[in-house]
C-alpha positions, 0 to 999 in steps of 0.5 A: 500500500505505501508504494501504491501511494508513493506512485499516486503522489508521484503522478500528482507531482509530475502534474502539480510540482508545487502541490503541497499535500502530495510533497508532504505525503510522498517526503513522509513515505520516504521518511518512514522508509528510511530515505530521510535524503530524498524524504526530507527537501519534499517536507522543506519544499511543502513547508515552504509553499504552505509557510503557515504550515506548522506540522512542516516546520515541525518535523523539519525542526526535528529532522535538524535537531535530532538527525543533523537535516538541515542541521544550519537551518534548525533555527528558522525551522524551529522558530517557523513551528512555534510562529505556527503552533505556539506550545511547550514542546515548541518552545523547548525546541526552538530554545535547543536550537537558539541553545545550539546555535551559542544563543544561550540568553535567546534559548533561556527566554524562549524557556522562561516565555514558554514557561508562562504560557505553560507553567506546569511543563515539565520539560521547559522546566527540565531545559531550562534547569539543564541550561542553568546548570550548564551556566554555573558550570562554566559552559564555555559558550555561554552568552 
C-alpha cells in the first residue's frame, strides 16, 4: 500500500510540482522508509509553499535537531513551528536550537516565555534547569 501511494503522489507531482499535500505525503513515505535524503527537501519544499504550515516546520525542526537535516537551518525551522503552533514542546525546541546555535540568553527566554504560557511543563522546566546548570558550570559558550 505505501508504494501504491508513493506512485499516486508521484503522478500528482509530475502534474502539480508545487502541490503541497502530495510533497508532504510522498517526503513522509520516504521518511518512514528510511530515505530521510530524498524524504526530507519534499517536507522543506511543502513547508515552504504552505509557510503557515506548522506540522512542516515541525518535523523539519526535528529532522535538524535530532538527525543533523538541515542541521544550519534548525533555527528558522524551529522558530517557523512555534510562529505556527505556539506550545511547550515548541518552545523547548526552538530554545535547543537558539541553545545550539551559542544563543544561550535567546534559548533561556524562549524557556522562561514558554514557561508562562505553560507553567506546569515539565520539560521547559527540565531545559531550562539543564541550561542553568550548564551556566554555573562554566559552559564555555555561554552568552
Amino acid at each position: 500500500r505505501t508504494d501504491e501511494a508513493a506512485r499516486i503522489y508521484e503522478r500528482i507531482l509530475s502534474v502539480e510540482p508545487d502541490h503541497a499535500e502530495a510533497l508532504w505525503n510522498l517526503g513522509g513515505i520516504l521518511l518512514k522508509s528510511g530515505r530521510a535524503e530524498a524524504g526530507a527537501p519534499l517536507i522543506l519544499r511543502a513547508a515552504e509553499i504552505r509557510k503557515s504550515f506548522p506540522d512542516g516546520w515541525e518535523l523539519l525542526a526535528k529532522l535538524a535537531l535530532e538527525h543533523g537535516t538541515y542541521a544550519d537551518r534548525a533555527e528558522e525551522f524551529a522558530r517557523n513551528a512555534l510562529k505556527g503552533r505556539p506550545s511547550a514542546e515548541n518552545h523547548t525546541r526552538f530554545a535547543l536550537a537558539l541553545y545550539t546555535a551559542g544563543k544561550h540568553q535567546e534559548s533561556r527566554q524562549v524557556l522562561l516565555d514558554g514557561l508562562k504560557r505553560y507553567p506546569g511543563d515539565q520539560e521547559l522546566r527540565q531545559a531550562l534547569h539543564a541550561m542553568e546548570a550548564a551556566g554555573a558550570a562554566g559552559d564555555p559558550g555561554k552568552k
